[in-house]
C-alpha positions as CSV (number, residue, x, y, z in Angstrom):
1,X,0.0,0.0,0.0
2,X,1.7,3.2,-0.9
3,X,-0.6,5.6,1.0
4,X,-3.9,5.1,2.9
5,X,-7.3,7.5,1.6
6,X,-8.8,8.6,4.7
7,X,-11.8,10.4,2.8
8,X,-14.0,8.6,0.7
9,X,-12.5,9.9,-3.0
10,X,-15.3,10.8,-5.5
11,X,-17.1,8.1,-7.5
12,X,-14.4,8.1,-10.4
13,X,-17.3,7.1,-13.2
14,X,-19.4,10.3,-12.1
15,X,-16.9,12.2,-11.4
16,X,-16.5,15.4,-9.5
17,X,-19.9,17.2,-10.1
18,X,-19.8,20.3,-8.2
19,X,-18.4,22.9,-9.8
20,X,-17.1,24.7,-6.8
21,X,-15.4,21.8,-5.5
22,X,-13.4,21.4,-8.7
23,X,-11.8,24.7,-8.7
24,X,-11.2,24.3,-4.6
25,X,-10.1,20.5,-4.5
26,X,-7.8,20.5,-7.8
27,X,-6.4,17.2,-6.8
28,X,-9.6,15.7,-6.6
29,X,-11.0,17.0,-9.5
30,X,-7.7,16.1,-11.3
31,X,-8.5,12.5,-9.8
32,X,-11.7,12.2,-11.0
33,X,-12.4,13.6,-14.1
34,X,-10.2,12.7,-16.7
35,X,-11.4,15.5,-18.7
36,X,-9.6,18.1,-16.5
37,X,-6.2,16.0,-16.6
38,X,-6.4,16.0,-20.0
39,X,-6.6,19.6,-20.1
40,X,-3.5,20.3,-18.1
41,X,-1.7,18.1,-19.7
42,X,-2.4,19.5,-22.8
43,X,-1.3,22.7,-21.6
44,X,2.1,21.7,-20.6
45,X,2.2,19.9,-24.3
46,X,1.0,24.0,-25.7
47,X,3.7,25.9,-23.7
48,X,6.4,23.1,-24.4
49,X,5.9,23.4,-28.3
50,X,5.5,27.3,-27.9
51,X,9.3,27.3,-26.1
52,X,10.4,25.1,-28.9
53,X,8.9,26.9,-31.6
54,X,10.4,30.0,-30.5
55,X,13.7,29.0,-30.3
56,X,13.4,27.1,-33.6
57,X,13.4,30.8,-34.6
58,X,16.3,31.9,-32.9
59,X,14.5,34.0,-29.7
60,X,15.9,34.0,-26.3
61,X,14.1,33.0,-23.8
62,X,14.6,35.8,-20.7
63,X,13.1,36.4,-17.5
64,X,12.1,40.1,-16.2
65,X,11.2,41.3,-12.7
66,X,8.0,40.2,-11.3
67,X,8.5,43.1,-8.6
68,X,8.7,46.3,-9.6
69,X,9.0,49.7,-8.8
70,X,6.8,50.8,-11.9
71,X,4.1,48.7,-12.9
72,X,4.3,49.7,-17.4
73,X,3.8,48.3,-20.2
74,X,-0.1,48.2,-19.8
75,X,-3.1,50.1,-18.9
76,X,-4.0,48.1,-15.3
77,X,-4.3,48.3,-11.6
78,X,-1.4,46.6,-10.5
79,X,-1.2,44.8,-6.7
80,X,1.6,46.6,-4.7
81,X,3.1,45.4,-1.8
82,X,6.0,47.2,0.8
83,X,9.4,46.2,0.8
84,X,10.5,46.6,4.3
85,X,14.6,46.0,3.9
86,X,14.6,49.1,1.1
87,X,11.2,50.7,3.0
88,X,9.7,51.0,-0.7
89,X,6.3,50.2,-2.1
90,X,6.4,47.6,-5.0
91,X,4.1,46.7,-7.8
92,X,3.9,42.9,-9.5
93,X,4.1,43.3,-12.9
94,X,1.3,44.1,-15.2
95,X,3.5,43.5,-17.7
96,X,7.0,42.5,-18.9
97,X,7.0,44.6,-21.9
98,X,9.7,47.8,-20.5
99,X,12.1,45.3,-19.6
100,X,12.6,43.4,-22.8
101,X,12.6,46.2,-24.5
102,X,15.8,47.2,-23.0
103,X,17.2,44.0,-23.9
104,X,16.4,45.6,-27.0
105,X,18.9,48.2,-26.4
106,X,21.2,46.0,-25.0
107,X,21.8,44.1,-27.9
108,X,19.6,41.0,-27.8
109,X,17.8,41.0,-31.2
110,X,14.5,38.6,-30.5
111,X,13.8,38.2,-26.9
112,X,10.7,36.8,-25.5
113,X,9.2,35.4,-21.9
114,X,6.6,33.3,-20.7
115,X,5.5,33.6,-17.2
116,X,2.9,35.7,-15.0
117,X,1.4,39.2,-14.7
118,X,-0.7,40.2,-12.5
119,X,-3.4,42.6,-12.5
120,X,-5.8,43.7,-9.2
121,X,-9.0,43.8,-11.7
122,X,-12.2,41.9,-12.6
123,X,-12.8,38.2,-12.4
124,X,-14.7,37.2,-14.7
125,X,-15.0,33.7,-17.8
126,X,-12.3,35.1,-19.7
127,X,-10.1,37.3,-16.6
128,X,-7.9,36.2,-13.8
129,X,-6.0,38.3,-11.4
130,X,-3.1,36.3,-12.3
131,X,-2.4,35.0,-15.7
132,X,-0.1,33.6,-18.1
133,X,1.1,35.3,-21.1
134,X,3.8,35.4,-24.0
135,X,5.3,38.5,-25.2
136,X,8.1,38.7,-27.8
137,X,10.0,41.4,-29.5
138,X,11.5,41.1,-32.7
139,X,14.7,43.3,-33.6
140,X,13.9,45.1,-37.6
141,X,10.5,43.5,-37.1
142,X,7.0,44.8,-37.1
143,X,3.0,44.2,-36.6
144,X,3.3,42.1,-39.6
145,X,6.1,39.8,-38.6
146,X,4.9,39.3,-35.5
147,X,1.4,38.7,-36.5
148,X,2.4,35.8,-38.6
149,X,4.7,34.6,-36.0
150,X,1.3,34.6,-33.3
151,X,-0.4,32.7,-36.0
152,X,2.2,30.2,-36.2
153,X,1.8,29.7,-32.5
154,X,-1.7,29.1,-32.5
155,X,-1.8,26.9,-35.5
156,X,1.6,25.1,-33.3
157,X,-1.3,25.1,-30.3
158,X,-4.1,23.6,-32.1
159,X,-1.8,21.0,-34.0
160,X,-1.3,19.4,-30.6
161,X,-4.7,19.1,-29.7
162,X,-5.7,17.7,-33.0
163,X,-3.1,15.5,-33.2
164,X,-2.3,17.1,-36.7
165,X,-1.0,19.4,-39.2
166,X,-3.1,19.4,-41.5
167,X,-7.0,19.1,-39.9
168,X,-6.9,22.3,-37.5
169,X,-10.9,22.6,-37.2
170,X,-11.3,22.2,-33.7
171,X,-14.8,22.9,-31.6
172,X,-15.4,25.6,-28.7
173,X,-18.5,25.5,-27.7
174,X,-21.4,25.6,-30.6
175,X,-18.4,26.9,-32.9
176,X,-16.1,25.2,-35.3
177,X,-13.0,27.3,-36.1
178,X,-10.0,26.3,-38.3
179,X,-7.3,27.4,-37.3
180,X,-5.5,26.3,-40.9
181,X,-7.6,28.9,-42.8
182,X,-5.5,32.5,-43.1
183,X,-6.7,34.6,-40.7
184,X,-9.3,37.9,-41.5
185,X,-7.7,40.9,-41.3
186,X,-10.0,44.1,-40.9
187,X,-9.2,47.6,-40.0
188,X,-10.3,49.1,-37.1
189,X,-12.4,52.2,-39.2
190,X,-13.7,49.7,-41.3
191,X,-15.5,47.5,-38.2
192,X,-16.7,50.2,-36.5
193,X,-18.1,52.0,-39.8
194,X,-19.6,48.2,-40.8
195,X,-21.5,47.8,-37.2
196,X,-22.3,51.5,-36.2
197,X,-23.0,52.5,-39.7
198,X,-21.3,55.8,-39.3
199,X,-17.3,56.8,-39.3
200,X,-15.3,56.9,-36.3
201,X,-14.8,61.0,-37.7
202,X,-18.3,61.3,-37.1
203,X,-17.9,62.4,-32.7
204,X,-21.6,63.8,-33.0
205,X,-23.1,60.7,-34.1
206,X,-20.8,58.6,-31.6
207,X,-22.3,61.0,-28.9
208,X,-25.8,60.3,-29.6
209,X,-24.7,56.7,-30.0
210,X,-22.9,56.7,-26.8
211,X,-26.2,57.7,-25.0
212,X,-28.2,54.7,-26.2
213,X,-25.7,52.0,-24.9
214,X,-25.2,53.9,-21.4
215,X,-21.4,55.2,-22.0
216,X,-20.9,58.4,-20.6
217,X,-20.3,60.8,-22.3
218,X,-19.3,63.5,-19.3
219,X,-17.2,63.5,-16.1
220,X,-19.1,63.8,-13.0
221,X,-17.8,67.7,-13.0
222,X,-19.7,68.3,-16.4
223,X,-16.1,67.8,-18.5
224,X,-16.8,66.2,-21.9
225,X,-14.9,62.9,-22.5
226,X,-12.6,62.6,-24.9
227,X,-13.9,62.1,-28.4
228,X,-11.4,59.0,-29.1
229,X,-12.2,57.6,-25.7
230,X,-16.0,57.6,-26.7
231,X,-15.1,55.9,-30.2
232,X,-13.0,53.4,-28.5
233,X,-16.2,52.6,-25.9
234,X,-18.4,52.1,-28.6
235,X,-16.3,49.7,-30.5
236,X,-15.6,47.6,-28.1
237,X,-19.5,47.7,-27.0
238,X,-20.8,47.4,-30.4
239,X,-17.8,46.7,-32.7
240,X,-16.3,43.8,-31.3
241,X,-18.8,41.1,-31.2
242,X,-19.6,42.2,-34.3
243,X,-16.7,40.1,-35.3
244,X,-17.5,36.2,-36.7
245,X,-16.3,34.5,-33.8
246,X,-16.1,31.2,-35.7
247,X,-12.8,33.4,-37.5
248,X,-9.8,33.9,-36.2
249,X,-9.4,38.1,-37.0
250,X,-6.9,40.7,-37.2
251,X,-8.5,44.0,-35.9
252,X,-5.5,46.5,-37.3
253,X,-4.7,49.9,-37.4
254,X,-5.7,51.6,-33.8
255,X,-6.3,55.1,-32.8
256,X,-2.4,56.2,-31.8
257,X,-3.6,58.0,-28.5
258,X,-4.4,54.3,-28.0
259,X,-1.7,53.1,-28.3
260,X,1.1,54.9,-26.3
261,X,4.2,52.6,-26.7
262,X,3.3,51.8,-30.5
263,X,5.0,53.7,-33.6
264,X,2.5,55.6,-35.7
265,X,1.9,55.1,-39.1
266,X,4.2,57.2,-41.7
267,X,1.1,58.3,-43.9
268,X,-1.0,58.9,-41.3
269,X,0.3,59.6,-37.6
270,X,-3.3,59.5,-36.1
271,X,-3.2,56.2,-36.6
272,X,-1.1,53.4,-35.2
273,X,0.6,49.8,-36.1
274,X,-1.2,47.6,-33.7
275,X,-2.8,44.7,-34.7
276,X,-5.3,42.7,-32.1
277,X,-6.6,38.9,-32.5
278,X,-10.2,37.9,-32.1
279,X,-11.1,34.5,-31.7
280,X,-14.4,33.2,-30.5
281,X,-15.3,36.3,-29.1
282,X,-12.1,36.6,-27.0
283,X,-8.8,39.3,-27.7
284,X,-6.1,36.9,-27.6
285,X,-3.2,39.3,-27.5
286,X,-2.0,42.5,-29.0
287,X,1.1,42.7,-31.6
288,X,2.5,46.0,-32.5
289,X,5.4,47.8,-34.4
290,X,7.2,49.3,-31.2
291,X,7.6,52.9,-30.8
292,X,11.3,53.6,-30.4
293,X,11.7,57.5,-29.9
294,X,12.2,58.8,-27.2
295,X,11.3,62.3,-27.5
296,X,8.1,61.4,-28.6
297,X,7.5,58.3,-26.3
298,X,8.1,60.9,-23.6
299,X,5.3,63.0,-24.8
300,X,2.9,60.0,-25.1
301,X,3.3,59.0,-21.6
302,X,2.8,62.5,-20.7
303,X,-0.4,62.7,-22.5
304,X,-1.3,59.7,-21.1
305,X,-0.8,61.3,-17.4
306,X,-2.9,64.7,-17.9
307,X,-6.2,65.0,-17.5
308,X,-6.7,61.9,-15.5
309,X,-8.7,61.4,-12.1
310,X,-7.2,60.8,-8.6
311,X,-8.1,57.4,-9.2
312,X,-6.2,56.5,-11.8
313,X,-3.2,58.7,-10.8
314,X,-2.3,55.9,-8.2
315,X,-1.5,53.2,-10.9
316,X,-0.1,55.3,-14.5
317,X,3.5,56.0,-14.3
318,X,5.8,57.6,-16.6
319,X,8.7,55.3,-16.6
320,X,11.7,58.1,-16.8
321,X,14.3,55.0,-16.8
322,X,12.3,53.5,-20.3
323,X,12.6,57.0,-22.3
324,X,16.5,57.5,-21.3
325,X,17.1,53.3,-22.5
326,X,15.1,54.4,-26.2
327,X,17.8,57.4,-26.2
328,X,20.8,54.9,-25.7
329,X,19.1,53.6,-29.0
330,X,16.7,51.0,-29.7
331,X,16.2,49.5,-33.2
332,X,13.0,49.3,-34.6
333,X,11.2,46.4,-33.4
334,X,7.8,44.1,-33.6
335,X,6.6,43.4,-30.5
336,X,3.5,40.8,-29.5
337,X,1.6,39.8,-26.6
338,X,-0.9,35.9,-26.2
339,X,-2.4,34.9,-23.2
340,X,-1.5,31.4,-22.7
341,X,-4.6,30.7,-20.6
342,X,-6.7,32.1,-23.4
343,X,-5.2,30.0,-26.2
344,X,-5.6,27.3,-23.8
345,X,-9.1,27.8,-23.0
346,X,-9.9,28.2,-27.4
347,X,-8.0,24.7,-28.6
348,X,-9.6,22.7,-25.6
349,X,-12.8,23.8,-25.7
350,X,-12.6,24.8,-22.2
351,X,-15.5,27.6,-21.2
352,X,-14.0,29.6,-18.4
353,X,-10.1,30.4,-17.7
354,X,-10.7,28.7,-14.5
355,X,-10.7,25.3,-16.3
356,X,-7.4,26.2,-17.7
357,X,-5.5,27.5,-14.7
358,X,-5.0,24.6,-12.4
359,X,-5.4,26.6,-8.9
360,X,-7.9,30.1,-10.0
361,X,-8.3,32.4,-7.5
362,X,-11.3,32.0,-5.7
363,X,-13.4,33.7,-2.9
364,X,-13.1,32.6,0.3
365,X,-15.1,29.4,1.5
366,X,-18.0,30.1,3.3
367,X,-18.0,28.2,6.6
């Protein structure tokens, strides 16, 4: 006997029912439900291939500060904690992207990391405080390079769940998406023109529209939101899920005030080279030609800093340390972003991120 159960286990036919109890009792559920194993072990299979797939393609594989005395790289609340040898408050990371863009600077020409962020938000199917992502940077790259290296990666994903290279149609939910098919590519102008059925220039109409769906179009002292803001709030309330989520799509071309840390385009600098992925409904990860000067990174953060509430003063930083590594000289770079529990969740067929992350943060039990 190698060790003795002193609870009853689960009937292993049935399996763990209660949906609570799987997410609380992992080792049970893993026990029991052979679904759940298969999941997780599938995962490991995903992130293995990813590491070998990216260093098939010559990246280095880094690690960057979980701790940090800036949370960048993203627009989240971060958790921050006190460091009592130095007496210093601390964020965890939000997001790695600062740091390997100095290895940027320092020389390394395609760097990327896989490992946690963290960010003190919403919990929600598709959200957990703490999650697993990829992001890469590419040396003379851009949004295109890495967009077809993010395909790669989820055609790499779904391969290993289908067991094959060639038949990449793989279910979630009531939807059958193949992944083998090139992926849509719209701009942003044009999906918000197609589902609003006005331009994103028209700011009275987006107004009037913003009213219907209940986005505010004021502060509480009577200040009028920012035109862009409102756009951006409608297309992602109307927009978005106008998107076939049986198609893995590109959603290109953002609005630069957007996009703080992304170059512009040349022809037109209102608009910037970021390209986001839709699949079933879910953004899988942003991908982006990286802005690399400093003078005008500078300004962006500082834009991004006026005009915001108390509120959101406590988490946006302007990372002085990040503008004086761009004027050591960074080359111009492609840089992308996946969440591995989202690409997880899509090739498994798995409903909530919770099914995906072997111990999700939970309330506390009730007694």
């Amino acid at each position: 006997m190698a060790s003795k159960s002193l609870v009853p286990p689960p009937e292993k036919w049935a399996g763990l029912q209660d949906v609570e109890s799987r997410y609380r009792k992992r080792y049970v559920d893993l026990w029991a439900n052979p679904e759940a194993m298969r999941v997780f072990q599938l995962r490991s299979k995903i992130v293995a291939g990813i590491r070998r797939l990216m260093d098939a393609r010559g990246f280095i594989e880094v690690e960057t500060p979980m701790l940090q005395a800036q949370a960048g790289g993203a627009a989240a609340r971060p958790f921050v904690t006190h460091m009592n040898a130095l007496d210093i408050d601390l964020s965890m990371r939000i997001a790695p992207e600062l740091y390997l863009k100095r290895l940027l600077v320092g020389g390394m020409r395609r760097v990327y990391e896989i490992n946690r962020n963290f960010r003190n938000e919403g919990v929600d199917k598709q959200h957990n405080p703490e999650f697993t992502a990829i992001e890469a940077y590419e040396a003379f790259g851009n949004y295109h390079s890495v967009m077809e290296l993010s395909e790669a990666i989820v055609r790499h994903a779904a391969s290993i769940v289908s067991g094959s290279d060639e038949n990449l149609t793989l279910p979630f939910g009531d939807l059958m998406i193949d992944y083998a098919k090139p992926f849509a590519r719209v701009t942003y102008a044009e999906l918000f023109e197609k589902a609003l059925g006005f331009p994103t220039s028209d700011v009275v109409r987006a107004r009037e529209e913003a009213k219907k769906h209940r986005i505010k179009t004021a502060a509480e002292d009577g200040t009028p939101m920012d035109d862009v803001w409102i756009v951006n709030e409608l297309f992602e309330e109307v927009a978005e899920k106008a998107i076939d989520p049986s198609v893995p799509t590109w959603v290109m071309d953002y609005p630069a005030s957007l996009s703080p840390l992304t170059r512009p385009k040349a022809d037109d600098p209102s608009i910037a080279e970021r390209a986001d992925l839709f699949v079933a409904g879910m953004e899988v990860g942003p991908h982006y030609t990286e802005l690399n000067d400093p003078d005008i990174q500078l300004q962006r953060f500082q834009e991004q800093l006026a005009g915001i509430d108390d509120e959101e003063s406590t988490f946006r930083t302007l990372d002085e340390d990040f503008v004086e590594a761009l004027r050591v000289g960074m080359p111009p770079a492609g840089g992308m972003g996946l969440g591995i529990d989202r690409l997880v969740m899509l090739v498994t067929n798995s409903q909530t991120i919770r099914d995906v992350i072997l111990f999700p943060l939970l309330r506390p039990a009730e007694a």
